[in-house]
N, CA, C and O atoms as CSV, one atom per row, in Angstrom:
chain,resi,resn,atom,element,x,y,z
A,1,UNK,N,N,41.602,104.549,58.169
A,1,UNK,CA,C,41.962,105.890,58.587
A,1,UNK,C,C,40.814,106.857,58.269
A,1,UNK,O,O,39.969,106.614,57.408
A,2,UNK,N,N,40.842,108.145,59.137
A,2,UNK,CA,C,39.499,108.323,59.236
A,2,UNK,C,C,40.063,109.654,58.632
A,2,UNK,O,O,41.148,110.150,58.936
A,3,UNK,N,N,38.638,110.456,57.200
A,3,UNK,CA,C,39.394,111.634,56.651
A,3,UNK,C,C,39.236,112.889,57.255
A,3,UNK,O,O,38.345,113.007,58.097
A,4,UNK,N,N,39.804,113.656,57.029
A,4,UNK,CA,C,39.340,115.149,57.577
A,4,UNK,C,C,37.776,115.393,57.263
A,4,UNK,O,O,37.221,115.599,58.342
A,5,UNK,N,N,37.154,115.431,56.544
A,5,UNK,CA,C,35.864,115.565,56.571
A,5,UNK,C,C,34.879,114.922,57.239
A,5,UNK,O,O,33.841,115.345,57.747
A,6,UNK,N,N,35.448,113.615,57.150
A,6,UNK,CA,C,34.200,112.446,58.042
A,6,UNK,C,C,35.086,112.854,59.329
A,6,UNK,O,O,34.369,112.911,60.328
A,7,UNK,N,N,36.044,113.066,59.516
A,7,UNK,CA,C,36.062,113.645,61.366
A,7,UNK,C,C,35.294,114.869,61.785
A,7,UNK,O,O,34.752,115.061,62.873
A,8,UNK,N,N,35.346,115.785,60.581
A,8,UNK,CA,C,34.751,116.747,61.008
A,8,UNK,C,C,33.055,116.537,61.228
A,8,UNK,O,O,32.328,117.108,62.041
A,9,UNK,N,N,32.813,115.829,60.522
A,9,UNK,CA,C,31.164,115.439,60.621
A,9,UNK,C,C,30.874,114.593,61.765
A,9,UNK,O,O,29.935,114.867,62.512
A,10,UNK,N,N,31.693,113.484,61.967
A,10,UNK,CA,C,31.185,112.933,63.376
A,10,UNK,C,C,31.895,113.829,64.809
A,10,UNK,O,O,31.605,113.458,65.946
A,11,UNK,N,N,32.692,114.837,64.607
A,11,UNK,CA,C,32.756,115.956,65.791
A,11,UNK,C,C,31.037,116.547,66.118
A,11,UNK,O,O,30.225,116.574,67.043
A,12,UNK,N,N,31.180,117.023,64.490
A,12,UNK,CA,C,29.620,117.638,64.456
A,12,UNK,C,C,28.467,116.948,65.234
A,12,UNK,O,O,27.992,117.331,66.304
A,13,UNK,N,N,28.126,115.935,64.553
A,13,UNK,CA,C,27.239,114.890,64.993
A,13,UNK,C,C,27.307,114.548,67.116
A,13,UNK,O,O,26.354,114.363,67.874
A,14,UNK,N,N,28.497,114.584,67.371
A,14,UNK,CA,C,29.084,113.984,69.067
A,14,UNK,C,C,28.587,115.839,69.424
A,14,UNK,O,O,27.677,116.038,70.228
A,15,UNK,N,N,28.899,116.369,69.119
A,15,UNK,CA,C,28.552,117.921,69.449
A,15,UNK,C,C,27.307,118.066,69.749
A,15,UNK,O,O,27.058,118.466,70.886
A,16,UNK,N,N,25.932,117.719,68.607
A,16,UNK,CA,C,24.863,118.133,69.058
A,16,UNK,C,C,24.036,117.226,68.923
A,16,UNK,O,O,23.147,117.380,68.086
A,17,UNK,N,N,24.103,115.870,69.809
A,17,UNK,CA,C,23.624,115.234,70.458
A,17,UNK,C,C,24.240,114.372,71.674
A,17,UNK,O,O,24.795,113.273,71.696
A,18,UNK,N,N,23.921,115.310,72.677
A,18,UNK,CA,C,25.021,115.332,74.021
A,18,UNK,C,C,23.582,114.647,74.918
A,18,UNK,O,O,22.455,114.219,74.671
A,19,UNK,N,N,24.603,114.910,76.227
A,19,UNK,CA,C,23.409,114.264,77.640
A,19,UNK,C,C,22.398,115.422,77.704
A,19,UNK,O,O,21.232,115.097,77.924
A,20,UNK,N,N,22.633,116.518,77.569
A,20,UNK,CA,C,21.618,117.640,78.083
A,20,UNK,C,C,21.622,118.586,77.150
A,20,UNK,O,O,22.654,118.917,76.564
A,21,UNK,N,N,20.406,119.137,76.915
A,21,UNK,CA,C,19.756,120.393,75.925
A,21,UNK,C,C,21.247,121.400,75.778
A,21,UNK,O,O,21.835,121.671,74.731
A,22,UNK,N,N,21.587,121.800,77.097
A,22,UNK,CA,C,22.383,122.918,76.888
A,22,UNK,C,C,23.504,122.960,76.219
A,22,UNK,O,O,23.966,123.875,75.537
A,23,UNK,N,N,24.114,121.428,76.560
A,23,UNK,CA,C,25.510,121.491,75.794
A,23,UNK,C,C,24.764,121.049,74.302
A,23,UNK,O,O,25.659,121.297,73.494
A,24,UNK,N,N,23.835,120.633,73.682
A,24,UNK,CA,C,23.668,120.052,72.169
A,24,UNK,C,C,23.505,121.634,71.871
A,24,UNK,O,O,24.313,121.932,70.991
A,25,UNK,N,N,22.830,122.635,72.243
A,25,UNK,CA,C,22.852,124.281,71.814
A,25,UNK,C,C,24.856,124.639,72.155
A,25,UNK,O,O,25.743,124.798,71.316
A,26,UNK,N,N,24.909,124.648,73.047
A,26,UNK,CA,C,26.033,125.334,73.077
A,26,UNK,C,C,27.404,125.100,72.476
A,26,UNK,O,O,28.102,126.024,72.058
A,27,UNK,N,N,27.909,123.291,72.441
A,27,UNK,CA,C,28.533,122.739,71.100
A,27,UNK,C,C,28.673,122.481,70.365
A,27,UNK,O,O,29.737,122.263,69.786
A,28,UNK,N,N,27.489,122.373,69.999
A,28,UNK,CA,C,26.696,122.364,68.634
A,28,UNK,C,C,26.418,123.928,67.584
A,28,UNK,O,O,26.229,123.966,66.369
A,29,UNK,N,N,26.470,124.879,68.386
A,29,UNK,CA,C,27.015,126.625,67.651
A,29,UNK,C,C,28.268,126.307,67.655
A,29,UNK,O,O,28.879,126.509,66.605
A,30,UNK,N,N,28.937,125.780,68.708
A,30,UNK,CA,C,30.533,125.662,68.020
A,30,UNK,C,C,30.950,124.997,67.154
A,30,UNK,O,O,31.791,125.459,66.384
A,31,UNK,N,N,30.490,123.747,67.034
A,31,UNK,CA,C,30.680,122.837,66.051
A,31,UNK,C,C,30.381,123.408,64.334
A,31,UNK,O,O,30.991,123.164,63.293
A,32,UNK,N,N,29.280,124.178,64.593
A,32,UNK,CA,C,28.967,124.475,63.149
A,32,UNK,C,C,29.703,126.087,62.660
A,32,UNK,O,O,29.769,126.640,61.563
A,33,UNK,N,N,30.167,126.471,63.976
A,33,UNK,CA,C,30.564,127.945,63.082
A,33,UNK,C,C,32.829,127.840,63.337
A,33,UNK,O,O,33.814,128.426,62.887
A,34,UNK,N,N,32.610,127.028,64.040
A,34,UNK,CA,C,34.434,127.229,64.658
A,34,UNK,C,C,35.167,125.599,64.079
A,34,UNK,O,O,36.229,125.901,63.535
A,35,UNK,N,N,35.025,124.522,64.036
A,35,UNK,CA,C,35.714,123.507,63.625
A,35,UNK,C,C,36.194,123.180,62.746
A,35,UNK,O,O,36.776,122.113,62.550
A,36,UNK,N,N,36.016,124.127,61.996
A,36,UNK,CA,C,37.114,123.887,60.480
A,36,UNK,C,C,37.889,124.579,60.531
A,36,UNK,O,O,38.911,124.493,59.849
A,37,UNK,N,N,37.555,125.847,61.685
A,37,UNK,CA,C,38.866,126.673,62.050
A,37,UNK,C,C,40.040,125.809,62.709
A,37,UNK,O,O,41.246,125.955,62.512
A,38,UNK,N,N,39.536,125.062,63.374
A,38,UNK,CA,C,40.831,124.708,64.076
A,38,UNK,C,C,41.926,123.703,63.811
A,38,UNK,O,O,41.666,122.582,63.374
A,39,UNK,N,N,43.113,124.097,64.068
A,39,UNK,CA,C,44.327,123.270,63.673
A,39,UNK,C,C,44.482,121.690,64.273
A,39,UNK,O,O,44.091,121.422,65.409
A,40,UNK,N,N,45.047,120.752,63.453
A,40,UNK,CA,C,45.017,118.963,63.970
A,40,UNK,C,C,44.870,119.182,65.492
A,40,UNK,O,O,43.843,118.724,65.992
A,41,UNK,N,N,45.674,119.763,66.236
A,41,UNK,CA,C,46.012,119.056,67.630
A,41,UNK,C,C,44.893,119.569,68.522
A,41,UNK,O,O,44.408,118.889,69.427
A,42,UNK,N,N,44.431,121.048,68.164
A,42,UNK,CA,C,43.098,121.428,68.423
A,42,UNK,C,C,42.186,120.312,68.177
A,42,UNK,O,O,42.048,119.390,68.981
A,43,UNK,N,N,41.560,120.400,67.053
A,43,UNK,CA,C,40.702,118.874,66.806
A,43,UNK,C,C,40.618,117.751,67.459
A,43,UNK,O,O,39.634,117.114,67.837
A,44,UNK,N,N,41.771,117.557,67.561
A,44,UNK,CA,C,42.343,116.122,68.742
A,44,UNK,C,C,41.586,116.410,69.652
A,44,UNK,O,O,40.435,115.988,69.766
A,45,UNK,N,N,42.434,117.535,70.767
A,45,UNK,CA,C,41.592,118.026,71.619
A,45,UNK,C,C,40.182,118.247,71.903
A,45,UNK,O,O,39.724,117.993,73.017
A,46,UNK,N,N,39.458,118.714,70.940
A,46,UNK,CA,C,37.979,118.944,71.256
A,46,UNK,C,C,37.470,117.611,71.495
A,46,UNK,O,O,36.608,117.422,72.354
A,47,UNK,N,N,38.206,116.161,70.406
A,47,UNK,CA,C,37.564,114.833,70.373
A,47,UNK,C,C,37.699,114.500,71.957
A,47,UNK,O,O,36.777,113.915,72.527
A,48,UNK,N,N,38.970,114.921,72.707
A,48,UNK,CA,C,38.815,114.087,73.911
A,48,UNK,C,C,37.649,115.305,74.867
A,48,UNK,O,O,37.337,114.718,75.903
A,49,UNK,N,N,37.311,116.008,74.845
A,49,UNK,CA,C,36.930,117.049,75.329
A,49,UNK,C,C,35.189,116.483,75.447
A,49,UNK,O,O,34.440,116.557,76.421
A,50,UNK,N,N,34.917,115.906,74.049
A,50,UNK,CA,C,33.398,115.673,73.749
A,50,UNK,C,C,33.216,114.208,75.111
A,50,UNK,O,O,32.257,113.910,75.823
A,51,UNK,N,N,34.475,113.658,74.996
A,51,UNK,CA,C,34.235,112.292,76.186
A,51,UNK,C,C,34.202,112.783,77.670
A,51,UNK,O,O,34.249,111.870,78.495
A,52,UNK,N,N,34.141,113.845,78.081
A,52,UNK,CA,C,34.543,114.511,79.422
A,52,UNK,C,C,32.638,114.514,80.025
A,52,UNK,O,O,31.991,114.074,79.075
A,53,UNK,N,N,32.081,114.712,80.718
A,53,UNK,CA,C,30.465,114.333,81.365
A,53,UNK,C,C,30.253,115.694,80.967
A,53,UNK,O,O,31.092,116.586,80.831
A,54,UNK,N,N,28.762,115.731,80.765
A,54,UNK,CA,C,27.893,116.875,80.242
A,54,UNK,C,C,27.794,117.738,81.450
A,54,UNK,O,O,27.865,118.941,81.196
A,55,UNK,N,N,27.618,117.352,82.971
A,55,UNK,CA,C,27.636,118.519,83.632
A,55,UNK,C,C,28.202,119.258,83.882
A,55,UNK,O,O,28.001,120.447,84.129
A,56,UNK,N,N,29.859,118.021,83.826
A,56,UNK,CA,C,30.923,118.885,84.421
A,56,UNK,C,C,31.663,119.767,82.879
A,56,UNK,O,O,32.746,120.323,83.061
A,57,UNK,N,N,31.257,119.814,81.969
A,57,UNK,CA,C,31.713,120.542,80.591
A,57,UNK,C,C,30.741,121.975,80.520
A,57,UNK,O,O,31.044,123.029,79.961
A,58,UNK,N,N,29.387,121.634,81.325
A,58,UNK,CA,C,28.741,123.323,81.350
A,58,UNK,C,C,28.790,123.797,82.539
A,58,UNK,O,O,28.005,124.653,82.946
A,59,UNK,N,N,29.708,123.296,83.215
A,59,UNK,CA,C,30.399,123.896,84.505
A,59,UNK,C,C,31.311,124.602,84.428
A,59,UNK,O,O,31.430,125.753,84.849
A,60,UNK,N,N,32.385,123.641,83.609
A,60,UNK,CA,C,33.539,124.600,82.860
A,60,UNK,C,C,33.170,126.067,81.804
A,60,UNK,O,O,33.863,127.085,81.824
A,61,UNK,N,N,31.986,125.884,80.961
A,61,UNK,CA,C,32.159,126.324,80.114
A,61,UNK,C,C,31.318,127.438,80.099
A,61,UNK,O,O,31.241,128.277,79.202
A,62,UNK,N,N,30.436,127.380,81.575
A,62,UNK,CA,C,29.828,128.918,81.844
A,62,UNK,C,C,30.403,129.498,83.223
A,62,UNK,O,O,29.988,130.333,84.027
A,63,UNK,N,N,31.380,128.802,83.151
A,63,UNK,CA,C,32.506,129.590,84.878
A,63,UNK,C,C,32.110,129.542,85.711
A,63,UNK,O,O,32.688,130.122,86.630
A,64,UNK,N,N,30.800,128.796,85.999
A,64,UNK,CA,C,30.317,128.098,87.422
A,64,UNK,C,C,31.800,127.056,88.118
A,64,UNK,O,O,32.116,127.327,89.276
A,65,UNK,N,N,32.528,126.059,87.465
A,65,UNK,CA,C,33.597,125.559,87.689
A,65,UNK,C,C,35.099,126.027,87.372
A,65,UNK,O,O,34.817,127.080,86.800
A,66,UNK,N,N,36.041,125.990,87.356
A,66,UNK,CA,C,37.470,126.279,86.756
A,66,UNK,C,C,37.585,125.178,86.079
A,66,UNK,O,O,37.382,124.074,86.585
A,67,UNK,N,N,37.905,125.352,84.921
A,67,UNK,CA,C,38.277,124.407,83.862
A,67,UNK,C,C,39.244,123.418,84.104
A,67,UNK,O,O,39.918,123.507,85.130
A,68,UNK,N,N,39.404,122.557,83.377
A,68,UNK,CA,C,41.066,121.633,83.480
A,68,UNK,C,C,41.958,122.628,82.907
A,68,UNK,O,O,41.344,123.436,82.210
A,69,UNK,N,N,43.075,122.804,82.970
A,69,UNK,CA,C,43.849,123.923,82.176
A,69,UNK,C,C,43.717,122.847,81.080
A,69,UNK,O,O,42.495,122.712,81.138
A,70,UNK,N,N,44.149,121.907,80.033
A,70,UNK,CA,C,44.329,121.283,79.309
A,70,UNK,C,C,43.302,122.270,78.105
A,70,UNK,O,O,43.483,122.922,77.077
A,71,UNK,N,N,42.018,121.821,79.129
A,71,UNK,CA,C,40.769,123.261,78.399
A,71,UNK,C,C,40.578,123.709,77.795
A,71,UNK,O,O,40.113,123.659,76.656
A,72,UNK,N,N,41.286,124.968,79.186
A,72,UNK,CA,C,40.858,126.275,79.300
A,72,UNK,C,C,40.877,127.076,78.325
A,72,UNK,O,O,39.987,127.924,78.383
A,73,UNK,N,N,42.032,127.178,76.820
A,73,UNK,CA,C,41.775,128.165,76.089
A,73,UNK,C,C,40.982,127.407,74.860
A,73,UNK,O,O,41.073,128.100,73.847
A,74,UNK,N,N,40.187,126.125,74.622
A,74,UNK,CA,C,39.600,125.964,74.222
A,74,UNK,C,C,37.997,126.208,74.754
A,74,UNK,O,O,37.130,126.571,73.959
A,75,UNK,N,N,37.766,126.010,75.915
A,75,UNK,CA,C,36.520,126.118,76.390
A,75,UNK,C,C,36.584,127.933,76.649
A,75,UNK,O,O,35.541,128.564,76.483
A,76,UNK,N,N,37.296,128.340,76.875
A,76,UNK,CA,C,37.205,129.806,76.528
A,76,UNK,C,C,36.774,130.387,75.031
A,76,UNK,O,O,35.978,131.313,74.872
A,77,UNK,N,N,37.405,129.716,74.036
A,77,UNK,CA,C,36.683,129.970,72.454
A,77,UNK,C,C,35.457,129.902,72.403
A,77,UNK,O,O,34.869,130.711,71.684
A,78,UNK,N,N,34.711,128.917,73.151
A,78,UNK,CA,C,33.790,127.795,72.774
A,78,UNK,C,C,32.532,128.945,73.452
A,78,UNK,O,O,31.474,129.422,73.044
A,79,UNK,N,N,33.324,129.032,74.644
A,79,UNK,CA,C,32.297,130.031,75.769
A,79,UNK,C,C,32.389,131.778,74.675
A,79,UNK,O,O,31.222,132.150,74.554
A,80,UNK,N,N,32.927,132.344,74.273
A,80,UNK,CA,C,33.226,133.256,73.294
A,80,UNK,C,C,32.609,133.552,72.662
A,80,UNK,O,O,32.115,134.676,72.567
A,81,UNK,N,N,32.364,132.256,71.755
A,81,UNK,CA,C,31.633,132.185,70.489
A,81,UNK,C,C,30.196,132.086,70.891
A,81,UNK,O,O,29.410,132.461,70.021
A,82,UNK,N,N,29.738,131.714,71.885
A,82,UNK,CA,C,28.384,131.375,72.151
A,82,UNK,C,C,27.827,132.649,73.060
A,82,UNK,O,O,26.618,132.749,73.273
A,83,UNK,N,N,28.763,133.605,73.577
A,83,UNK,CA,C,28.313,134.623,74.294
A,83,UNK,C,C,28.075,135.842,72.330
A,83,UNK,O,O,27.132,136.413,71.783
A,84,UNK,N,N,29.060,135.705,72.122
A,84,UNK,CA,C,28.632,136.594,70.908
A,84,UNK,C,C,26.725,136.094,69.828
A,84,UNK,O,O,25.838,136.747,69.278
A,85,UNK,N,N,26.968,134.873,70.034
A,85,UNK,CA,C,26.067,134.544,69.191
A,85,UNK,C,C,24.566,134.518,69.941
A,85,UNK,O,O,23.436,134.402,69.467
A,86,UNK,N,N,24.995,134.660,71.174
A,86,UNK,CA,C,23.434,134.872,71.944
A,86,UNK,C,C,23.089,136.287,72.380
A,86,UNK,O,O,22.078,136.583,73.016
A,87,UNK,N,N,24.133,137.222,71.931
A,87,UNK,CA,C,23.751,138.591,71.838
A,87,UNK,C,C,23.285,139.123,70.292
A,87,UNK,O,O,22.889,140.275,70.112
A,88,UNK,N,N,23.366,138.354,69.459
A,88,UNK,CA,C,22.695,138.908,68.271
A,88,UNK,C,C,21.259,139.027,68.372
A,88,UNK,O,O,20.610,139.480,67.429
């Protein structure tokens, strides 16, 4: 059984080393500033989220595409957090 910490580290790890530059920057700010925020079923979620293809996840996640609803109010956080942090 796998613990809360070593999940949280291999989220981390699947986060920022993806297929393409943009998503290892862009899930990878999420990974390090939002994933301990989030509750079990959240977590769950992001794990199946990281298996979904790199193009079609920065399609969703800069509104070039409509999300899966399953998603949407996660890739809305995700997109959130990374619009705030690229305006600093």
């Amino acid at each position: 059984m796998e613990t809360h910490e070593n999940r949280l580290k291999r989220l981390h790890m699947r986060s920022i080393r993806r297929g393409i530059k943009e998503m290892d920057i862009i899930l990878g700010r999420f990974a390090e500033t939002g994933l301990r925020d989030l509750p079990e079923a959240e977590l769950a979620l992001y794990d199946t989220l990281l298996s979904e293809n790199d193009h079609d996840l920065y399609q969703w996640v800069s509104g070039q595409q409509p999300s899966p609803p399953r998603y949407l109010a996660l890739l809305s956080r995700i997109a959130e957090l990374n619009r705030i942090a690229v305006s600093k």
